[in-house]
C-alpha positions in Angstrom: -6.8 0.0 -33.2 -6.6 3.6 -34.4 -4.2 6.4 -32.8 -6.8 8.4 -32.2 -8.8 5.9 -29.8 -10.0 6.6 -26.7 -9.4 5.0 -23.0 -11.2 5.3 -19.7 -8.4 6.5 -17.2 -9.9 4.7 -13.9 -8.6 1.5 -15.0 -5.0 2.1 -14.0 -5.5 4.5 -11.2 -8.4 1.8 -9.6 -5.9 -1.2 -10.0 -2.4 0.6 -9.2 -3.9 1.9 -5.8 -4.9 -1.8 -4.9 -2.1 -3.5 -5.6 -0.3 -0.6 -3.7 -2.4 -2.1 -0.8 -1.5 -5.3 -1.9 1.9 -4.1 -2.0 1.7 -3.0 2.1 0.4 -6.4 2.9 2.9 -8.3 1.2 5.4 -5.7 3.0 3.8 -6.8 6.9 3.9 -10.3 5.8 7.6 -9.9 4.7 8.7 -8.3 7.2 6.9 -10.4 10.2 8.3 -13.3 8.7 11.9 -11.9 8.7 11.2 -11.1 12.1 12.7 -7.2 10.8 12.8 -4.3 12.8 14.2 -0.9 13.4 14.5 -0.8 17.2 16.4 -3.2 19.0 15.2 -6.6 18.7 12.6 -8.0 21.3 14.1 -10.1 24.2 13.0 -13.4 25.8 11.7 -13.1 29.2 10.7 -16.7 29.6 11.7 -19.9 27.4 9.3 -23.3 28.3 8.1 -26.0 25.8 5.3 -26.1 24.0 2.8 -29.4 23.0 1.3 -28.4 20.2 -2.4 -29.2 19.2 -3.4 -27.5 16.0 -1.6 -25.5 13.4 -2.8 -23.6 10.7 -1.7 -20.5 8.4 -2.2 -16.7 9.4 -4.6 -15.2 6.5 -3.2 -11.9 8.0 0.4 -12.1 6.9 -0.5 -13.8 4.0 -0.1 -17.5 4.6 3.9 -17.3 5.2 3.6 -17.8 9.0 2.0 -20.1 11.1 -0.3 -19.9 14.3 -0.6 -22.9 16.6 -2.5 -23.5 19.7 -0.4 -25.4 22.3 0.1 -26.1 25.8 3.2 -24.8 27.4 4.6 -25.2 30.5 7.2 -21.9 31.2 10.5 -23.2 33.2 10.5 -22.9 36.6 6.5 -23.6 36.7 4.3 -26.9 37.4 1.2 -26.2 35.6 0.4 -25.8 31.6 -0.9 -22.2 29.8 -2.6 -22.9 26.7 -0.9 -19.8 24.6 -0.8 -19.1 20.9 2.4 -19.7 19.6 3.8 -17.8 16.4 6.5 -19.6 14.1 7.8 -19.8 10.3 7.0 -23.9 9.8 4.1 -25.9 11.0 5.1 -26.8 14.2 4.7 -30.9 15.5 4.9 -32.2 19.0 6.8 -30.8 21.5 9.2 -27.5 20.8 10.8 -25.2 22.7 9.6 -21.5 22.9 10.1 -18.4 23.8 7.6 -15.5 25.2 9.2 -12.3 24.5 8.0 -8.4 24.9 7.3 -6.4 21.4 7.2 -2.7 21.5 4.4 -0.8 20.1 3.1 2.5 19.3 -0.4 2.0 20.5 0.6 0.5 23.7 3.6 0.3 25.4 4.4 -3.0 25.0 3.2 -6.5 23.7 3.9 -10.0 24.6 4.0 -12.8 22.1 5.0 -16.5 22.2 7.4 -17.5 19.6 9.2 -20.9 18.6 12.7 -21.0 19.6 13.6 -20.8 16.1 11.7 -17.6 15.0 14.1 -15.4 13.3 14.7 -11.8 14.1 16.7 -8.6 12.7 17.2 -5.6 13.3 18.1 -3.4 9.8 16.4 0.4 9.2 17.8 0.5 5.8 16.8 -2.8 4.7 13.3 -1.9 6.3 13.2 1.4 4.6 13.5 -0.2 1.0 11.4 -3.1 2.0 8.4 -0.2 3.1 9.1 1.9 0.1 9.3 -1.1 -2.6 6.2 -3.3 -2.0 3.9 -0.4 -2.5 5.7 1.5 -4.9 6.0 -2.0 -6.7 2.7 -2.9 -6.4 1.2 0.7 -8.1 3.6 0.6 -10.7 2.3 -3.0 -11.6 -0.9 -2.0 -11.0 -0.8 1.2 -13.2 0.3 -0.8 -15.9 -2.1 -3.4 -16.1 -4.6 -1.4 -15.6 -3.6 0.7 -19.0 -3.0 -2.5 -20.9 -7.1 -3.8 -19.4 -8.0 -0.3 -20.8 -7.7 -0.9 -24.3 -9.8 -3.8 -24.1 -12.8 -2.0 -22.6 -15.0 -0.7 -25.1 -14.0 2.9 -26.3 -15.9 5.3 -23.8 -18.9 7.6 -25.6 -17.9 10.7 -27.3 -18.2 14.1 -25.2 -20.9 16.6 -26.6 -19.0 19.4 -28.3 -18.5 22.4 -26.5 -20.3 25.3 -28.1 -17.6 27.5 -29.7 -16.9 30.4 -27.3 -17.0 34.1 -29.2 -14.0 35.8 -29.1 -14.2 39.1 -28.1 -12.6 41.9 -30.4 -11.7 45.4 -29.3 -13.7 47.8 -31.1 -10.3 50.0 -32.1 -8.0 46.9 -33.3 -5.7 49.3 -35.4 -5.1 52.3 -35.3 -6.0 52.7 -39.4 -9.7 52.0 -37.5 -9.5 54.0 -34.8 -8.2 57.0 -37.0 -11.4 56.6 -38.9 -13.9 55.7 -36.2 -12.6 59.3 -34.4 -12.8 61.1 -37.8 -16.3 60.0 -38.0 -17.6 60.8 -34.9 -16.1 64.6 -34.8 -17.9 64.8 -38.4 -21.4 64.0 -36.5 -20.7 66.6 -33.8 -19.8 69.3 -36.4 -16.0 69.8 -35.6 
């Protein structure tokens, strides 16, 4: 490859913003399955056990945690709810949970069933880093793959050439010049 190659630039800009996305998702999905947070963390209103029924991944923070539907029955009550029930491992059988309230922005509050043994913290710092990191991560990954996929596109056309622009002199560029030029024209008046 010669020095003097060319690149296309959208390369590295198009793959550094979407792993920067990338980089978000990964955050969510980090930090739901830490259970991290920078209020205080959410409380239990009501512990019962849980049968479950099915398990399976949750695509939407990215395959780290695990959504089962279940039958629980709350303590203190007869009858069974069937309720979704969030945990970190596939959960078998019977297990204890735990329906607590979240906080949100949106709305005031959220309620959520939980295994007994979902994890929870509460850290603003390490939640800072982890908000900053992923994306800024993720870009800088991305930026740099996408300069390395540039060089193996083909080199983009050449630009027409700009038509040279005139430069514009001042009539009277010395004064050797504008001696004369004055000379002359009081000769033509007949001073």
């Amino acid at each position: 490859m010669s020095p003097d190659r060319r690149y296309y630039h959208w390369p590295a800009f198009v793959l550094a913003g979407v792993l920067a996305l990338l980089g978000i998702w990964a955050f969510i999905a980090v930090q739901h399955r830490m259970g991290l947070t920078t209020s205080e963390l959410p409380q239990a209103e009501r512990t019962g056990e849980a049968q479950t029924q099915t398990c399976s991944r949750d695509p939407l923070y990215l395959w780290i945690t695990w959504t089962c539907d279940a039958q629980v029955r709350w303590n203190g009550e007869t009858n069974t709810v069937a309720e979704r029930v969030i945990s970190v491992r596939e959960l078998t059988g019977t297990v204890d949970v735990h329906e607590r309230v979240v906080p949100r922005k949106r709305v005031s509050t959220a309620r959520e069933v939980v295994s007994a043994d979902f994890p929870g913290t509460s850290d603003g710092a390490l939640f800072f880093v982890m908000m900053m990191g992923f994306p800024v991560a993720g870009a800088a990954a991305g930026y740099f793959a996408g300069t390395r996929l540039a060089r193996l596109l083909p080199e983009p056309p050449a630009k027409p050439a700009k038509p040279e622009k005139l430069a514009l002199r001042s009539k009277m560029s010395t004064r050797h010049d504008r001696d004369k030029r004055f000379n002359r024209s009081r000769k033509r008046r007949g001073s």
